[in-house]
C-alpha positions, 0 to 999 in steps of 0.5 A: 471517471469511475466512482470508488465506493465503500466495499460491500461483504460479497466484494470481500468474499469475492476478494478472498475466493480470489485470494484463497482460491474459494471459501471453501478453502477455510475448512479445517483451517485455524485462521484470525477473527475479530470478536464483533459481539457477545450474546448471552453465552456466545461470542460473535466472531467475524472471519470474513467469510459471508457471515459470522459465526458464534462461539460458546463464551467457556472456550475462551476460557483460561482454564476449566472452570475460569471466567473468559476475558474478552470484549468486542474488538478482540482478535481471536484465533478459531477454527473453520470447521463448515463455512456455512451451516443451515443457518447460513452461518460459519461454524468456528470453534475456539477449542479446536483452534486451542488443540490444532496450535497445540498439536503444532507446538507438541510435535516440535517438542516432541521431536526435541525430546523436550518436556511440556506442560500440563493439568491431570483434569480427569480419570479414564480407565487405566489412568487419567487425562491431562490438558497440554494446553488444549490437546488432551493427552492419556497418562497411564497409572503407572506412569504417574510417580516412581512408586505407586501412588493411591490417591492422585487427587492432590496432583490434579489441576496443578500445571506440572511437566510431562514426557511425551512418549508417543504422538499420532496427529492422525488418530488425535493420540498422546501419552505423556509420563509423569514418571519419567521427568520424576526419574530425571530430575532424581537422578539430577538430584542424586548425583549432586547429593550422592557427591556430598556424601562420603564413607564414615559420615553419620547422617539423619534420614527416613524409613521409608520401605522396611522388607524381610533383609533391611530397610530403605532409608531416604537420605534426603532425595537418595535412597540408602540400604540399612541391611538388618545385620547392621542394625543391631549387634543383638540378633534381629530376626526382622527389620521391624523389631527395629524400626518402622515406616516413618522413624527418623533414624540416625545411621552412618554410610557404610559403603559408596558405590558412585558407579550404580549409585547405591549405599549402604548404612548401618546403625550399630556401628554408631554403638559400643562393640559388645565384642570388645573385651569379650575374652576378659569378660567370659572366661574360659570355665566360668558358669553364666546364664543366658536365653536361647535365641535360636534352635538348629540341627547342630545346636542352639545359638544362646545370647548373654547378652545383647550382641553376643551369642554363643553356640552349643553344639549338639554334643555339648548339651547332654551327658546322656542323651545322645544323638538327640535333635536339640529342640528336644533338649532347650526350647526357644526364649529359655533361661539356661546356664552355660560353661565357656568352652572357648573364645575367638573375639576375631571371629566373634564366636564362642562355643558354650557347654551346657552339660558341663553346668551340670553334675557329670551323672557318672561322678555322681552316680560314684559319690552315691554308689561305690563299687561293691554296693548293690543297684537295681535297674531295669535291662535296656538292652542285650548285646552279644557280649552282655547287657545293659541295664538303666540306673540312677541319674539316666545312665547305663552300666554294663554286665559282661556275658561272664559276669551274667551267671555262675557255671554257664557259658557267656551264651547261655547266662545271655538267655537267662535275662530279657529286655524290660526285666527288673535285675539287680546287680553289684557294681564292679567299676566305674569310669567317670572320664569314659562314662563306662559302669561295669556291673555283676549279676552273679557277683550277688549269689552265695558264696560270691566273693570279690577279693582275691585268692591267697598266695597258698592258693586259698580264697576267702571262702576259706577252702584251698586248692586240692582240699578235698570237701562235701558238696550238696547239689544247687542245680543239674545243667547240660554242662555241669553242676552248680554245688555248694559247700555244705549247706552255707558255704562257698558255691562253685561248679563242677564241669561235665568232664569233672563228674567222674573218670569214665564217660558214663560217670560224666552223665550229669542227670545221674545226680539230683539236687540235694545229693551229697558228696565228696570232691576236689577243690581244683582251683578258683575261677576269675571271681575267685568262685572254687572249681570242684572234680570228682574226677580229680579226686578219684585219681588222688585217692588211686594214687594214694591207694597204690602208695599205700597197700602197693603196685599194682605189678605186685600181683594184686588187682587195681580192684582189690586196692581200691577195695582195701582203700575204701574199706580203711577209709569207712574203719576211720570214718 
């Protein structure tokens, strides 16, 4: 009869190597031991292989930084890593059995898409590193949270879930993402509170994000757009004038759009419409005052009052300066006055005048200077038909070419005058609804009238048209004489053509200024200046010689006539 006695540890290693094949065969293998001892920091762990093997105390470890809970006879899981060392002991580990079983489990959940849990435990270059319950895993810093964060310090060593979003069991590679289970339940949360909203309804929330169009308004989990065109019926040219970072603001829902999930607020539909009423309130004609708000090419935008501004255009802001840019004219934040020209409270828009709160410069140039006065002004401008000349109040008046001087072509009066040059004139006319002056330059020499001339065909210099009167010579022209009746009176002009009956007496160089003579008013131009002619008076004075001493058929000569005439005229003189 065979005896039975108590196995022996190299009849329990042979009883595996049968079992297993060889011990060799643990290797790499996470396997069950019992804890058989603890020395100091190690813990004694048989495996049944030939000999124990020894594991530090921390990798039994709940977490870093707690104290293990373990005594002998504990059942563990380790892994083999060598069944026998130098010392002839199994080298196990309690670390790598952690990330083997978690390596096991994150594959299946992986496959499933299922979240899992972790703990941020570190910093890596560009990112961190987190614990899935023993295997180590990468989270890049982007995806850490939605929106970038600055300080993760209060995310670390809080178990929370992660996404894994690639796994290589080969290489020991994971990245997991916090983000992507933030974006998640999100989009949960949104869904449920983008329900419970609705169109109209007035709602607390806070600033969150302010840009150059509006602000991010969270709502309580979704996020709303408050556009900075609803922020305030007065003009706000940015968001932050409005608001800031972290204002609680009470807003109403604008709009809803279910489908993308997006909503738009404002806040100054929760406010008295300033437009009401606007068209009783800024009648058209009455004078108020306002700032200018903004400045553009086509004019300037001027608020009077908050939420309502009109518009000034170009060619409403000055009665004399045209075509002028309008920043040249008002700057902005300024205090102007201005006229309502028109209302449309539909449109929200009212044009403004800003000429028209002041004096039209035509009207009060009337009220200062009535027609016949005399101005002085300095030449602006020469054109082909006259010039203009700068007056009082900054307008123009006008001189007409033919009112430029007397006895001289339009052409040639033009000459007499330049650009800069200080002249002075009489005023003719005014249009005040055409902002038109007309002035006279010649209208100031002697013997200039204005009135007209007289039925009997008489002016008010007191000559008449075929009066035959003594003329002195003012001046000798190309195309003429300026004469002067006596020394005081009426001045006129006598035309090359005029200066005799034959073409050598029609050389106006034969006469010098001061010489005197006889000639013919032959009527009066459209100043009513007198028009003289020697030549007309020598053919009234024939005339009257043949009348009187006879025809010349009778035998004596034209000579002889005029001789006689003459010499009766020197016995009456």
């Amino acid at each position: 009869m065979a005896t039975t006695a108590n196995p022996t540890r190299d009849d329990f290693a042979a009883l595996l190597d049968q079992t297993l094949g060889h011990a060799d065969g643990f290797e790499g293998r996470v396997v069950k031991g019992t804890v058989t001892g603890i020395e100091n920091d190690l813990v004694v762990i048989d495996v049944g292989l030939k000999s124990e093997g020894r594991v530090p105390l921390r990798e039994f470890a709940p977490a870093p930084g707690q104290k293990a809970d373990l005594k002998v006879g504990d059942e563990v899981e380790v892994y083999v890593d060598r069944v026998e060392n130098t010392h002839g002991e199994a080298m196990l580990s309690r670390d790598r059995a952690r990330r083997e079983a978690a390596w096991d489990k994150l594959e299946g959940e992986f496959a499933k898409t299922a979240r899992v849990e972790g703990v941020i435990f570190g910093r890596v270059k560009g990112g961190f590193t987190v614990d899935l319950n023993g295997a180590v895993a990468f989270l890049p810093g982007s995806q850490v949270d939605i929106r970038p964060v600055r300080d993760v310090t209060p995310l670390m060593d809080i178990p929370q879930p992660f996404q894994i979003l690639k796994m290589d069991r080969r290489r020991g590679n994971i990245v997991v993402s916090r983000r992507a289970v933030l974006e998640e339940t999100r989009a949960e949360q949104r869904t449920g509170l983008i329900q419970s909203l609705a169109e109209g309804q007035v709602i607390d929330g806070i600033v969150k994000n302010i840009t150059d169009y509006g602000a991010f308004v969270d709502l309580g989990g979704i996020d709303g757009l408050l556009h900075v065109t609803d922020m305030s019926y007065k003009r706000v040219n940015h968001p932050s004038e409005v608001i800031n970072i972290g204002d609680t603001v009470k807003v109403q829902i604008i709009r809803i759009n279910r489908d993308t999930q997006r909503i738009s607020l404002g806040m100054k539909q929760l406010e008295s419409d300033p437009w009401e009423g606007a068209q009783a309130k800024y009648p058209i004609g009455g004078k108020f005052s306002g700032r200018v708000t903004n400045i553009t090419e086509y004019g300037a935008f001027v608020e009077l009052e908050a939420g309502i501004e009109g518009l000034v255009h170009v060619s409403e802001m000055s009665w004399t300066k045209k075509n002028v840019h309008p920043g040249k004219i008002v700057s902005t934040s300024q205090e102007v006055d201005v006229v309502i020209l028109e209302v449309d409270e539909d449109k929200r828009r009212i044009s403004l005048g800003l000429k028209q709160a002041q004096q039209n410069p035509w009207e009060a140039f009337t009220e200062k200077h009535p027609i016949g006065s005399t101005v002085e002004g300095e030449v602006k401008n020469a054109t082909e038909f006259g010039l203009f000349i700068g007056l009082d109040g900054d307008v123009d008046g006008m001189v007409h070419m033919s009112d430029i001087a007397w006895g001289v072509t339009g052409e040639e009066a033009l000459a007499l005058h330049h650009k800069s040059e200080t002249v002075q004139a009489v005023v003719l006319d005014v249009d005040a609804e055409k902002e038109r002056i007309s002035l006279g330059i010649k209208q100031l020499e002697r013997g200039g009238v204005a009135g007209g001339a007289s039925a009997g065909g008489s002016s008010g210099s007191g000559v008449n048209k075929g009066q035959t009167v003594t003329v002195t010579v003012l001046s000798v022209g190309d195309a003429g004489l300026d004469v002067q009746i006596g020394d005081d009176g009426a001045t006129g002009f006598i035309r090359r053509g005029d200066l005799g009956r034959d073409r050598d007496e029609q050389r106006a160089e034969r006469f010098q200024v001061g010489q005197k003579f006889d000639a013919m008013v032959t009527g009066f131009d459209r100043s009513k200046k007198p028009t003289f002619s020697i030549k007309a008076l020598q053919l009234a004075e024939e005339k009257q010689a043949v009348a009187q001493y006879g025809s010349s058929d009778s035998g004596a000569s034209l000579g002889d006539i005029l001789g006689e005439a003459l010499k009766a005229r020197q016995e009456n003189n």
